[in-house]
Wavefront OBJ file of the C-alpha trace (Angstrom):
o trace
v 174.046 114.719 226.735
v 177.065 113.338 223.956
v 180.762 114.661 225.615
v 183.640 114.554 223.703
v 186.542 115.130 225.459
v 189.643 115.724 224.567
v 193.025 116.067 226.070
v 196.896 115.297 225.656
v 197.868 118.008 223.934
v 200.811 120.696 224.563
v 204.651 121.772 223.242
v 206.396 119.202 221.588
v 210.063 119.743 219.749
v 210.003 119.013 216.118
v 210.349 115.052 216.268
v 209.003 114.361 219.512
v 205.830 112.524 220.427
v 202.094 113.210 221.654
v 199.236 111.027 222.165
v 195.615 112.541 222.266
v 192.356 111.107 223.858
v 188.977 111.677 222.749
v 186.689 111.098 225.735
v 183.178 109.752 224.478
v 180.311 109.794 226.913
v 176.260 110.513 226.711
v 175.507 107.800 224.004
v 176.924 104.426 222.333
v 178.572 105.061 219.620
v 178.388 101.822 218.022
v 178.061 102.155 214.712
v 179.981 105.747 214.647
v 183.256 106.756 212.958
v 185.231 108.486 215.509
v 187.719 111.382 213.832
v 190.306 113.679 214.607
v 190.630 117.375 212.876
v 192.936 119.738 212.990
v 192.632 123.780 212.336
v 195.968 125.276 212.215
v 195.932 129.721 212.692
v 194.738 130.990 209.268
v 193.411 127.829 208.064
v 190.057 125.762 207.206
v 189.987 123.138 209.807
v 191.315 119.476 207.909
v 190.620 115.650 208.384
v 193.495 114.125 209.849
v 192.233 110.501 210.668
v 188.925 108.536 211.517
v 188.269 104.498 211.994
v 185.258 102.886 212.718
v 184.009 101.666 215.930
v 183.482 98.536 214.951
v 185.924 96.667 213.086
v 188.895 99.512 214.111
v 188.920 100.489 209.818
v 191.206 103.533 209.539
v 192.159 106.282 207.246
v 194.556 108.669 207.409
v 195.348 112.266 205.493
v 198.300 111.641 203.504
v 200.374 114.162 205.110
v 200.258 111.997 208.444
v 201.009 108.787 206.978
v 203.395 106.790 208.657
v 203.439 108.661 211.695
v 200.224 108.764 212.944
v 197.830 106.342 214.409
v 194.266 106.568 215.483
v 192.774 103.962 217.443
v 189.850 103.336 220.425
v 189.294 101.496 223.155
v 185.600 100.430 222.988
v 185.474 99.206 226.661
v 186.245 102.894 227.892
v 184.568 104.530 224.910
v 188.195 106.406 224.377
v 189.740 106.951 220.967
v 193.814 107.965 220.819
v 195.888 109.602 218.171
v 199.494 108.662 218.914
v 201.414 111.470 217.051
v 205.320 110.457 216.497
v 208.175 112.323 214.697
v 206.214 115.699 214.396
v 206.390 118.633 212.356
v 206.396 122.124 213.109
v 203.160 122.318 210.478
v 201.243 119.728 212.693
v 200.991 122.693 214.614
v 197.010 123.047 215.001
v 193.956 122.977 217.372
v 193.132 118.762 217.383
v 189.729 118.107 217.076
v 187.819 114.616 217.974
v 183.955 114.235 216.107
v 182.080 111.294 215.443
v 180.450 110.789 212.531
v 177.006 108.969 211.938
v 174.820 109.312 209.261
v 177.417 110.532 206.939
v 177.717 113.967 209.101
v 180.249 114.499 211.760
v 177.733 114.994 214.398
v 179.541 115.690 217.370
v 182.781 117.530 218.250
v 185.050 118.099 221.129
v 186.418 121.299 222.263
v 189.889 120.885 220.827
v 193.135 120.308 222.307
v 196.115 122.897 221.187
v 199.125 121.085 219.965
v 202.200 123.100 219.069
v 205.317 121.819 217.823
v 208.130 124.205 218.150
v 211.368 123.628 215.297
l 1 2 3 4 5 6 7 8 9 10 11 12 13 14 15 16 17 18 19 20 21 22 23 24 25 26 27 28 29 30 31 32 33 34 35 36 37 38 39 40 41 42 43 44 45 46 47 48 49 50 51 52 53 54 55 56 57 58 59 60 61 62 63 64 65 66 67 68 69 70 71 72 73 74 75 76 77 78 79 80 81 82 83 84 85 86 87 88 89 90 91 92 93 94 95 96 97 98 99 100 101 102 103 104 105 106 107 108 109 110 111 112 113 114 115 116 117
């Protein structure tokens, strides 16, 4: 059974910090792009970042440019989004998926970030 679990979320003040984790389990996921998503209250949930598990290729939204970064950790099948200098509007549910096929085919249960101004 494919797990993705995620954790590391909570408050933050506006310019403060948060790293996430995306626990993968069930499956190898060579081969995969891992993601993180966001769905902020009243909105369509949005891509925020994704790289590839081989090779550690990344793309970002452009609103998290800069101060963002997704990476992994093949060896404990863990992906990270280290979140600096936040924004009340990066206030959101944070969702991991990975992506095979050219379908995000798996997704986590969301962690809630909130970033208070």
């Amino acid at each position: 059974q494919v797990q993705l679990v995620e954790s590391g979320g909570g408050l933050v003040q506006a310019g403060g910090s948060l790293r996430l984790s995306c626990a993968a389990s069930g499956r190898t996921f060579r081969g995969y792009y891992m993601g993180w998503f966001r769905q902020a209250p009243g909105k369509e949930r949005e891509f925020v970042a994704h790289i590839t598990w081989i090779g550690g290729i990344t793309t970002y939204v452009d609103s998290v440019k800069g101060r963002f970064t997704i990476s992994r950790d093949n060896a404990k099948n863990t992906v990270y989004l280290q979140m600096n200098s936040l924004k009340p509007e990066d206030t959101a549910v944070y969702y991991c998926a990975a992506n095979s096929a050219a379908r995000w085919e798996y997704w986590g249960q969301g962690t809630q970030v909130t970033v208070s101004s």
